[in-house]
Structures are given as structure tokens and as C-alpha cells.
C-alpha positions as CSV (number, residue, x, y, z in Angstrom):
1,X,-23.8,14.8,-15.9
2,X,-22.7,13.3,-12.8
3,X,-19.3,14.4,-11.1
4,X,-17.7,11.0,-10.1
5,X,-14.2,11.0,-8.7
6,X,-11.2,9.2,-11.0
7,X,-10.2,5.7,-10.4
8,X,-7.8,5.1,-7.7
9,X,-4.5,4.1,-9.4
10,X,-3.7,0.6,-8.2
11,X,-0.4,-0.9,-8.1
12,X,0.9,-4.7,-8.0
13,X,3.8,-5.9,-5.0
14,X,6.4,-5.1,-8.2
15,X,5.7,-1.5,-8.7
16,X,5.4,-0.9,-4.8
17,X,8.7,-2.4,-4.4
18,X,10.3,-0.2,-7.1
19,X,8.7,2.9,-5.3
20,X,9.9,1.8,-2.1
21,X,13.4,0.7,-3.8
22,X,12.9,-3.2,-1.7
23,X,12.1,-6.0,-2.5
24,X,9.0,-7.7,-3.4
25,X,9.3,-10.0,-0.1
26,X,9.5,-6.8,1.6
27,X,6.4,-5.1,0.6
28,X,4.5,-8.7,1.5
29,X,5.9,-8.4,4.7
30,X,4.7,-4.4,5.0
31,X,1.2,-5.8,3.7
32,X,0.9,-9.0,5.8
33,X,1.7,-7.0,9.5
34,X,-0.9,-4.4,8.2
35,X,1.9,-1.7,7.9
36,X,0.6,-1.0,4.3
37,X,-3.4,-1.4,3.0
38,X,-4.0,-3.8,0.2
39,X,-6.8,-4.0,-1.9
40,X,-7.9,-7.6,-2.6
41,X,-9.3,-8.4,-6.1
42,X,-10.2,-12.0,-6.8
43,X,-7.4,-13.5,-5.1
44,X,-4.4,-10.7,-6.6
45,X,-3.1,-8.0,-4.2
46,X,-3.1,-4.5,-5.2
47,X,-2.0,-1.3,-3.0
48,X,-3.9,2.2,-3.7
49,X,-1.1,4.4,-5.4
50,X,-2.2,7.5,-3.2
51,X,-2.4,5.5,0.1
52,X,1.3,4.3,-1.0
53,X,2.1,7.9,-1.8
54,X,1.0,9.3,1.5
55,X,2.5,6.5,3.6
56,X,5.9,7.9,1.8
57,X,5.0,11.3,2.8
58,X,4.3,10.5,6.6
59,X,8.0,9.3,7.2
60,X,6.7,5.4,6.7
61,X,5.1,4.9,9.9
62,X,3.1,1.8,10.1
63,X,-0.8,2.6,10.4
64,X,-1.4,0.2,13.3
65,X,-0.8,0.8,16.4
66,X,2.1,0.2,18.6
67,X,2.2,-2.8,20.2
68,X,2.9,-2.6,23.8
69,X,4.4,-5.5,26.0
């Protein structure tokens, strides 16, 4: 028997938004400027509950770097 790690949990714009208590428009913004990692599944955007989960955890801070002017 082979020890294969669970499914990641994926999650739609709606259910981010609820997590994040925004709005849908907002998580597309998060998820357009690269802020959040989506997961891209014949054309529908998803977000990897853990990644959402530890973005949370680490005070929201956007996982690109800062742009300098």
C-alpha cells in the first residue's frame, strides 16, 4: 500500500471571501496582483485551503515582494 498525501482542499473566490469576511471583487484583486496563489483548472479559479489558511496565519502579507520605487 502506497502512503499518498490527502487532497488539498480547494476553495472557489465565494468561500475565500467568506474566510476573509470581503468581498468576492476583493479576493480577485488579492489573486490578480499575486498577493494570494490560485490554482487554475480549466478556465475556474480555485485557492489551496491550507495556502489561504497560512496566509491568515502570517498577518496577510502579500507573498511578492515589495515593490521599490
Amino acid at each position: 500500500m502506497h502512503d499518498t498525501p490527502p487532497p488539498a482542499v480547494l476553495l472557489t473566490v465565494d468561500d475565500v471571501a467568506a474566510l476573509l469576511t470581503c468581498s468576492a471583487r476583493t479576493v480577485r484583486r488579492l489573486a490578480d496582483d499575486g498577493t494570494l496563489h490560485v490554482v487554475r483548472i480549466r478556465g475556474l479559479v480555485r485557492f489551496k485551503r491550507d495556502e489561504i489558511d497560512a496566509w491568515i496565519a502570517g498577518d496577510c502579507q502579500s507573498s511578492r515582494p515589495a515593490r521599490t520605487r
